[in-house]
N, C-alpha and C positions, 0 to 999 in steps of 0.2 A: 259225462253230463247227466247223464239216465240217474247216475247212486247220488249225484248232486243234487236231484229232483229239482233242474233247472227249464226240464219240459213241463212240471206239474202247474206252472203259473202260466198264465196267458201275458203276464205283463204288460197290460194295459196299466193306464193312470188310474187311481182313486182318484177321482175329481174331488171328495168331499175332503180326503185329503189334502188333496191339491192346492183347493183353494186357502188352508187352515197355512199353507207353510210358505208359497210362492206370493213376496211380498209383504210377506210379514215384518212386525215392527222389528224384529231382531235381524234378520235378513239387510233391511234396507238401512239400520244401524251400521253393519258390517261395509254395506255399498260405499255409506258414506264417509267411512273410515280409510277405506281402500282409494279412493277419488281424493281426498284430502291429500293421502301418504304419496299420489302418483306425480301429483303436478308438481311444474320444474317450471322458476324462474330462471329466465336465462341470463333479465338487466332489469334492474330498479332503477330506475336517477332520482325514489322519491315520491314518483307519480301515485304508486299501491303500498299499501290499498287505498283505495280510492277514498277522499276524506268529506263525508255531508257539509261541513260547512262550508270547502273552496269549489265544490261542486256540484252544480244546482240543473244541468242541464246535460242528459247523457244521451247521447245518439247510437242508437244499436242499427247496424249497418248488416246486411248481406242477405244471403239468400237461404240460406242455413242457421238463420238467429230464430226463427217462429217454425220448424222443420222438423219434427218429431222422426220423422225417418233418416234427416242430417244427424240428428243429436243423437239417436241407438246405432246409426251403423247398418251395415248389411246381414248384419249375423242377424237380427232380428225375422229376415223373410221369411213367410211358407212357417213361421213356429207357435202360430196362434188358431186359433177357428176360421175356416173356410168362410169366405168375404168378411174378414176383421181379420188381415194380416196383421196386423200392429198391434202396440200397446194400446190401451184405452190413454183416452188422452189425460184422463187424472194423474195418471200414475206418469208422468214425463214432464222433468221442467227442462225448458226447454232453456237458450242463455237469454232471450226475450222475458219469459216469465220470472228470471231469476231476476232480473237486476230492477224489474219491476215490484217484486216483492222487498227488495233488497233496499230501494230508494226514495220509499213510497212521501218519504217529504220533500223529493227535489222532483223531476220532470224528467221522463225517460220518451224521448222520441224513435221511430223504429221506421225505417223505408228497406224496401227489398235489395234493392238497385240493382246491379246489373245479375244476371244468370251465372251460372255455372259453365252453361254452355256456349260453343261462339254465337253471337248476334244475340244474343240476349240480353238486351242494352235498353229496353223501351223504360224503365223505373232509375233511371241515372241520373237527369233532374233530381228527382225528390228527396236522393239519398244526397246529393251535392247539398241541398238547401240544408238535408236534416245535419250534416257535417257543420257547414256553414255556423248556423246557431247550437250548437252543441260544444260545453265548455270538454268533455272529450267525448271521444269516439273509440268504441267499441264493436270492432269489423270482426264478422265471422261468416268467413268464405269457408273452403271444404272443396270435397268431389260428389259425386255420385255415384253409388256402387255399378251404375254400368260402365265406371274408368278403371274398377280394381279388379281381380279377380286372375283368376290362369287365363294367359292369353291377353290379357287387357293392360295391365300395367304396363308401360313405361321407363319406371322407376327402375 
């Protein structure tokens, strides 16, 4: 490692670099390339993609649809600046912000409704209403990364 002159660098970040590369437009090109190639239909009958003219009225449902820390995952913890764990919120769409941008001529309703966790039921009214009038629904439940991890899963 010595003739490697792998001790001669302190290997800290170039922040001035840093900033020039992480989240760059070629970067988040590639993201969205990758995100596109990932997702799997499992069944169509028809419904998607979703068509502007037969519908006018979308209901985004769950607890994890407005969730920036639902939508990155756990890998995200502890990898940002001390009090700002997280992404800044520009840089995160979230499936609430998405289908809001997405629909912007028809009418996107959003209620939290119930928790993730048990007895977390007190927003269960408003997601029934927002169901109710909503020609579909778009439900995005999830976990919490304190159910995943060693020792914690389940699965």
């Amino acid at each position: 490692k010595f003739k490697l002159g792998l001790f001669e660098n302190d290997r800290y970040p170039q922040m001035d670099k840093l900033s020039q590369v992480v989240g760059c437009p070629p970067h988040r090109l590639l993201a969205l390339k990758a995100a596109r190639k990932s997702l799997v239909m499992l069944k169509n009958d028809g419904l998607l993609p979703l068509n502007d003219s037969k519908v006018k009225t979308i209901g985004v449902i769950g607890p994890n649809a407005d969730n920036i820390r639902g939508q990155l995952g756990d890998w995200i913890i502890n990898t940002f600046e001390p009090n700002k764990p997280y992404q800044p919120r520009e840089n995160v769409t979230t499936i609430l912000d998405g289908m809001k941008q997405r629909f912007k001529n028809g009418k996107v309703l959003y209620a939290k409704g119930c928790g993730i966790d048990p007895g977390e039921e007190a927003n269960m009214e408003e997601a029934i209403n927002v169901a109710k009038t909503s020609d579909v629904v778009v439900l995005v439940i999830g976990d919490r990364k304190y159910y995943v991890g060693e020792r914690k899963s389940s699965a």
